[in-house]
C-alpha positions in Angstrom: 80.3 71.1 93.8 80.0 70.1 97.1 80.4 72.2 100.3 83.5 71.6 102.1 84.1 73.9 105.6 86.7 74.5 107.4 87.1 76.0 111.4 89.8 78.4 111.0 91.1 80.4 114.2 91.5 84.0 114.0 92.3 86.7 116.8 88.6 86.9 117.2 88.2 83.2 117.5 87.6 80.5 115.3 85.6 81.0 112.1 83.6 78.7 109.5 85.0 78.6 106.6 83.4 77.7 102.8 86.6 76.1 101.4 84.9 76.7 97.8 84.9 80.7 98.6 88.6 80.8 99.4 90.2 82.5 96.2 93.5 82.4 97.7 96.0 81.9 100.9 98.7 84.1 101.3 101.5 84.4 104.3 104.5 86.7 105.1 106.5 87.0 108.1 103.9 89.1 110.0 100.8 87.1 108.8 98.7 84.7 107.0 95.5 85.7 105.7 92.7 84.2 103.5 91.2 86.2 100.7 87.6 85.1 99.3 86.0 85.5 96.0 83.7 88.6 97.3 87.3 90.2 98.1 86.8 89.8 101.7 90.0 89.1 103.5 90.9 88.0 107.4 94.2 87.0 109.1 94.5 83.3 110.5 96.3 82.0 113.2 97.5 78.8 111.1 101.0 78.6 109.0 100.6 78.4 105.4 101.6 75.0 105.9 98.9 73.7 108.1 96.5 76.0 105.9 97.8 73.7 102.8 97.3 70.3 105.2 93.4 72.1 105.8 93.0 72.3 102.4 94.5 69.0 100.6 92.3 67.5 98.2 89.7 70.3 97.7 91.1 71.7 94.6 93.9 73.7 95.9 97.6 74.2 94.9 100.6 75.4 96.6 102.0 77.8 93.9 105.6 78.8 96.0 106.5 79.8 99.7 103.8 82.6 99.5 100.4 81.3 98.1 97.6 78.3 98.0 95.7 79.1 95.2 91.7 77.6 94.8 92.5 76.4 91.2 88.9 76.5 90.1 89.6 80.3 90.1 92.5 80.3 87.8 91.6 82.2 85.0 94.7 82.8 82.8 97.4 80.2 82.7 100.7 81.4 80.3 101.6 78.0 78.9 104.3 79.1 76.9 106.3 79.0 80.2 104.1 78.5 83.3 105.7 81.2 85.4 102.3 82.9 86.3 99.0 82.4 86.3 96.1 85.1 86.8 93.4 84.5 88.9 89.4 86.1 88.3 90.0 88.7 90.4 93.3 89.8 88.1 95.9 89.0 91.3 98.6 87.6 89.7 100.8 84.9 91.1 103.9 83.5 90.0 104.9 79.7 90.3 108.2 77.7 91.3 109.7 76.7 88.5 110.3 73.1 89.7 105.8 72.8 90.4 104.6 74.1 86.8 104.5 70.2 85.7 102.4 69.6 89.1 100.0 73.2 88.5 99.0 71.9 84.9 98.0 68.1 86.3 96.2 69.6 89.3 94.7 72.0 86.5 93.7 69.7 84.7 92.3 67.6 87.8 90.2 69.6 88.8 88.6 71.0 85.7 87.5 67.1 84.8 86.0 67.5 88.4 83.9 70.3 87.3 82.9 68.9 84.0 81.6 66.1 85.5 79.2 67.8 88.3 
């Protein structure tokens, strides 16, 4: 898989940023932070929205209002209804009903990626 980084400002300045180590995005009304696959976590100065612009194409889904998931870290999908999936770290996130068609063609997307590297 090929590197892909990203500047990302923070309150102590803009940071460089291994897309592939981003586990997750997450925002509320006081923040919007990044969580990485060696649990590390910092807050951005970006909207979830402009985080999801950042990170189009790279293998990333916008679950609901809340999280961007790096779906390459999936590791449980319930396909008996879609409503959650759980990622390797055990966080658990739940999807909009009207994108569970969307998750399991972006799934499915990016594992052929994979396979093919």
């Amino acid at each position: 898989m090929s590197t892909y980084n990203i500047y990302i400002p923070t309150e102590k300045g803009k940071r460089k940023v291994d897309c592939s180590q981003i586990l997750y995005v997450e925002t509320s009304l006081q923040f919007t932070r990044a969580t990485f696959v060696n649990n590390e976590t910092f807050e951005i100065l970006l909207t979830i929205k402009e985080m999801e612009h950042l990170l189009s194409g790279q293998g990333f889904f916008r679950f609901n209002n809340k999280y961007i998931v790096n779906l390459i870290y999936v590791q449980i999908v319930f396909p008996s209804d879609a409503s959650k999936v759980i990622l390797e770290n055990g966080k658990e996130i739940f999807v909009d009903y009207n994108k569970k068609d969307e998750l399991f063609e972006n799934l499915l997307q990016v594992y052929d990626l994979h396979e093919l590297v």
